[in-house]
LUMGUKE-734990 format. One record per residue (C-alpha): residue number from 1; residue in one letter; y, x, z. Coordinates in Angstrom, 2 decimals. Example, Ala and Ser with C-alpha at 12.3 -4.5 7.8 and 13.67 -1.06 7.14 Angstrom:
// LUMGUKE-734990
1  A  -4.50  12.30  7.80
2  S  -1.06  13.67  7.14
***
This chain:
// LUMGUKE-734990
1  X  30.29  0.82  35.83
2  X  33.44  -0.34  37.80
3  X  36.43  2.05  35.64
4  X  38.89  0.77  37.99
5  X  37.45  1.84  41.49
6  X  39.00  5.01  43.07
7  X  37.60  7.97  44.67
8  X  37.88  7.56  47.94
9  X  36.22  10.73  49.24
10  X  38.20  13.67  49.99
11  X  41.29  11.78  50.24
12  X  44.07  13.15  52.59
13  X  44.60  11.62  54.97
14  X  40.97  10.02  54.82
15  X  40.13  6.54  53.42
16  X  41.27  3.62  55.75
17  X  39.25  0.74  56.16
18  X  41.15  -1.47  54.21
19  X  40.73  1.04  51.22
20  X  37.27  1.01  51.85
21  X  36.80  -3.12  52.21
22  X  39.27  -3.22  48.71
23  X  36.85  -0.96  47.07
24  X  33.82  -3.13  48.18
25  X  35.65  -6.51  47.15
26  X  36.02  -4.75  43.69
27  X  32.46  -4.28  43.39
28  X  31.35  -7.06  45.09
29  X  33.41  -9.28  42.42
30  X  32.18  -7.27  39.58
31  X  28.19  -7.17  40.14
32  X  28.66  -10.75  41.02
33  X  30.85  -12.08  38.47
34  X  32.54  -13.96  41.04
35  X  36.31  -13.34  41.02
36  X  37.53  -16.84  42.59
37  X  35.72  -17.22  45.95
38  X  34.24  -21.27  46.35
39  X  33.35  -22.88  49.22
40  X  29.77  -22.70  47.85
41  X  30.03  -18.13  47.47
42  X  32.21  -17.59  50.31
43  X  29.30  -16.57  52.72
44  X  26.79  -14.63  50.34
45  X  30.70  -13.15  48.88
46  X  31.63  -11.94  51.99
47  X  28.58  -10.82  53.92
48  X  28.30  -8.48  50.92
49  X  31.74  -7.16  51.48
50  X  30.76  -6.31  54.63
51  X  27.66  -5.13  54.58
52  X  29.16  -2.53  51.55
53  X  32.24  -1.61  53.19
54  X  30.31  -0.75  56.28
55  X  27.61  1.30  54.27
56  X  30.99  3.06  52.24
57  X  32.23  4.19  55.76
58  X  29.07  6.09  56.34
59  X  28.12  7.35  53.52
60  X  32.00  8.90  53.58
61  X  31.89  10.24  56.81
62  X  28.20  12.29  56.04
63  X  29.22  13.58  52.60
64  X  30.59  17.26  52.76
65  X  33.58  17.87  52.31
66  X  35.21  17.50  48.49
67  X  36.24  20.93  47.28
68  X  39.46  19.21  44.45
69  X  41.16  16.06  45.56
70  X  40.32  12.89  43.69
71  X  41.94  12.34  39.87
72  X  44.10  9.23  41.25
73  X  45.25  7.54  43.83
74  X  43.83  4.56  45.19
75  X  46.21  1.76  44.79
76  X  46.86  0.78  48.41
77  X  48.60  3.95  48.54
78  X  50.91  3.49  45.30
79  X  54.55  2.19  46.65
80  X  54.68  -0.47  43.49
81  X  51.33  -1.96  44.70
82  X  52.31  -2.12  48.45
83  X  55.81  -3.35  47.70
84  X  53.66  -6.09  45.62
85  X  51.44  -6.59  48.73
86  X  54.40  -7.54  51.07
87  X  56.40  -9.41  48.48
88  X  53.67  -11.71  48.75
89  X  53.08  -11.70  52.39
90  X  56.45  -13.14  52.51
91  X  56.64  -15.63  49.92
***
């Protein structure tokens, strides 16, 4: 089990995609045991990424509405984690 991916149904507002591809890189990483992408994983890595993100989206978007909000929030959406994010866009 991945502890450390968030609910991302019933989010307001909803799930972006790059919540959604984060979520999939997560598990992607996890079932794979890959968590440094090589030239040699890159493909079979991604396509996977893809291919899960894309399946995420759906499965979101025909699932009933959620009745509570989800426990946490996902961390693209926490200011420390974002502020982290652009720090190192910059440097």
């Amino acid at each position: 089990m991945c502890r450390n991916i968030t609910v991302l149904r019933g989010l307001e507002p909803s799930a972006t995609p790059e919540e959604i591809e984060a979520a999939a890189r997560q598990y992607v990483r996890k079932v794979s045991g890959v968590q440094s992408v090589s030239d040699a994983t890159r493909e079979p890595f991604e396509r996977a990424v893809t291919e899960i993100a894309e399946i995420t989206t759906r499965l979101l978007a025909e699932l009933p509405a959620r009745r509570n909000p989800p426990p946490t929030v996902p961390p693209l959406r926490r200011p420390e984690v974002r502020a982290r994010i652009a720090a190192k866009s910059q440097g």
